[in-house]
C-alpha positions in Angstrom: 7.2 -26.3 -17.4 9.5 -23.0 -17.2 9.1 -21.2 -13.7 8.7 -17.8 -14.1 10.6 -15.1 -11.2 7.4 -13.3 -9.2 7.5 -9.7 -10.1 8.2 -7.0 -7.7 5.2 -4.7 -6.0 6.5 -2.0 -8.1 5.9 -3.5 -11.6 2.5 -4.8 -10.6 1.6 -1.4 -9.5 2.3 -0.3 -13.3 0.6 -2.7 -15.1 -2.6 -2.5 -12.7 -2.2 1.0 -13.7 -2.0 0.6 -17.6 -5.3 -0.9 -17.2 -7.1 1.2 -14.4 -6.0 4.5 -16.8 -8.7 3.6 -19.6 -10.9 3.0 -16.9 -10.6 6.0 -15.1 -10.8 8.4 -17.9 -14.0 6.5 -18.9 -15.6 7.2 -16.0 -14.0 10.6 -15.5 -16.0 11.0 -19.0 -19.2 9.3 -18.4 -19.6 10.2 -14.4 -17.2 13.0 -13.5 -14.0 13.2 -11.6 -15.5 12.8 -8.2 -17.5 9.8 -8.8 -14.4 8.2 -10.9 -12.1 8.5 -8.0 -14.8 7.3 -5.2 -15.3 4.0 -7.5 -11.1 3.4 -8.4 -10.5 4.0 -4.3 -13.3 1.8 -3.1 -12.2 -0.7 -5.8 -8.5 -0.7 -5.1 -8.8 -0.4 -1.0 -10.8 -3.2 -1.3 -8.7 -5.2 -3.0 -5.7 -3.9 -1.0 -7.9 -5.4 2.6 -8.2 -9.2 0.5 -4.5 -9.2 -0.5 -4.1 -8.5 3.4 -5.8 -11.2 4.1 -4.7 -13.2 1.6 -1.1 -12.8 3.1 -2.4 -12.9 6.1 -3.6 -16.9 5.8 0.2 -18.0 4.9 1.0 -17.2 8.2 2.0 -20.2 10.7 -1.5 -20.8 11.9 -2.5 -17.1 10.4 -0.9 -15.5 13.2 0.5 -11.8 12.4 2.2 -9.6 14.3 4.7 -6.7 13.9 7.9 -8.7 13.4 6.0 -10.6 10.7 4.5 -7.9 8.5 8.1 -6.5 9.1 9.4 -9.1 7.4 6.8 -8.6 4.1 8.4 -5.2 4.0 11.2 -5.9 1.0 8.5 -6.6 -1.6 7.6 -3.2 -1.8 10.8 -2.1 -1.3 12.0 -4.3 -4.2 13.5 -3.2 -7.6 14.6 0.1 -5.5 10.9 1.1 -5.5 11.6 2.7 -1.7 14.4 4.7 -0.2 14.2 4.5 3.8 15.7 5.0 7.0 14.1 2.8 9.6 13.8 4.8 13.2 12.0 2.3 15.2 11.4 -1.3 14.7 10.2 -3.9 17.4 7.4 -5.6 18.3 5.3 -3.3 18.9 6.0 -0.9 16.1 7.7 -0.1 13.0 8.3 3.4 12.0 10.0 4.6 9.2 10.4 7.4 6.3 10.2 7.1 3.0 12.5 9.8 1.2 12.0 8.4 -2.6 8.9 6.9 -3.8 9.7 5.3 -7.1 5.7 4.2 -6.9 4.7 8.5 -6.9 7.3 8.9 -9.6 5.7 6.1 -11.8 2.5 7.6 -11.8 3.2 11.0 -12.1 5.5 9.7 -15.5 2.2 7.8 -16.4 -0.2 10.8 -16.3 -1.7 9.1 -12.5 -1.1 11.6 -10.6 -3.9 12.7 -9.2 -4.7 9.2 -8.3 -1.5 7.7 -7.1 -2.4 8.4 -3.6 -5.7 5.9 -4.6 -3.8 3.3 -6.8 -0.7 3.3 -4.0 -0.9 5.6 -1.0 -4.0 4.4 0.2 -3.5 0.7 -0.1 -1.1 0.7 3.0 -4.1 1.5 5.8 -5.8 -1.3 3.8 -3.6 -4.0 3.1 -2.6 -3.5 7.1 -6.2 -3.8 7.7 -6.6 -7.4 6.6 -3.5 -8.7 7.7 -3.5 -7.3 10.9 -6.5 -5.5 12.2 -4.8 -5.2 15.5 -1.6 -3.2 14.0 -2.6 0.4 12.8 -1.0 2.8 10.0 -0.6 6.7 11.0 0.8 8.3 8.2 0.6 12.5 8.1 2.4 13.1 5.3 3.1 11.5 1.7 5.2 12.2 -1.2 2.5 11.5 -3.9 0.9 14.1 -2.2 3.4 16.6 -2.6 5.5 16.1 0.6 9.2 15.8 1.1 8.7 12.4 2.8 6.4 9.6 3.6 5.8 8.7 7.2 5.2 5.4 8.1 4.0 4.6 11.9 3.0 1.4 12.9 1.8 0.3 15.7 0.2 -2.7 17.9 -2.8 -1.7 19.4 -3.6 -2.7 22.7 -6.0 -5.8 23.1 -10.4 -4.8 23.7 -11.0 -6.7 26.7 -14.8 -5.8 27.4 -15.5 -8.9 30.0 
């Protein structure tokens, strides 16, 4: 049987897209703008939380940490999709820019636009969310939503002890 290379975040985010377009405009049609985008962003962060967990599980013993969703970082990077500078990175947090989204680019070429922040953006809270509920995203300012830059701030929270 021929093995077949895994493809990069990047071309998965397009072809999810091909087929969430259709869908979309549907219900943009049937339902309104409003209630189209509430449905795609509940659908898609909820599918960004499983793939967190998902990833999450082939963990040694399904431990995560900073370091280790650190090291997840170059799928989404893959096939140039990101242009960074990394200004902090340790274990307990990883912040960087993001100064070309090749992600915002694709869907503003695909007519996405005004849900690539949904289909892309918003995934990152969420997919963090399921791998690692104890590392959060802050994130002011995106390029998909018109911004300069993306900034990405990661950090470990500090352990609820309420004994």
């Amino acid at each position: 049987m021929q093995e077949f290379p895994e493809i990069g975040i990047l071309q998965r985010r397009k072809i999810e897209a091909e087929i969430i377009k259709p869908i979309y405009e549907i219900l943009i049609r049937d339902y309104g703008k409003d209630i189209a985008k509430k449905i795609i962003g509940e659908a898609v962060a909820q599918a960004a939380v499983n793939a967190g967990k998902e990833f999450a599980a082939k963990e040694p013993n399904g431990v995560t940490s900073v370091e280790s969703f650190v090291a997840l970082q170059h799928l989404w990077e893959q096939d140039d999709a990101l242009t960074i500078s990394v200004l902090e990175n340790d274990h307990e947090k990883y912040d960087y820019n993001v100064h070309r989204c090749r992600y915002a680019e694709m869907y503003n070429e695909m007519g996405l636009a005004e849900i690539g922040f949904l289909l892309s953006c918003n995934r990152d809270s969420k997919f963090i969310e399921g791998y690692a509920p104890h590392v959060k995203l802050d994130r002011a300012h995106t390029i998909m939503m018109g911004e300069g830059m993306c900034d990405f701030r990661y950090r470990l929270q500090a352990e609820n002890n309420d004994d």
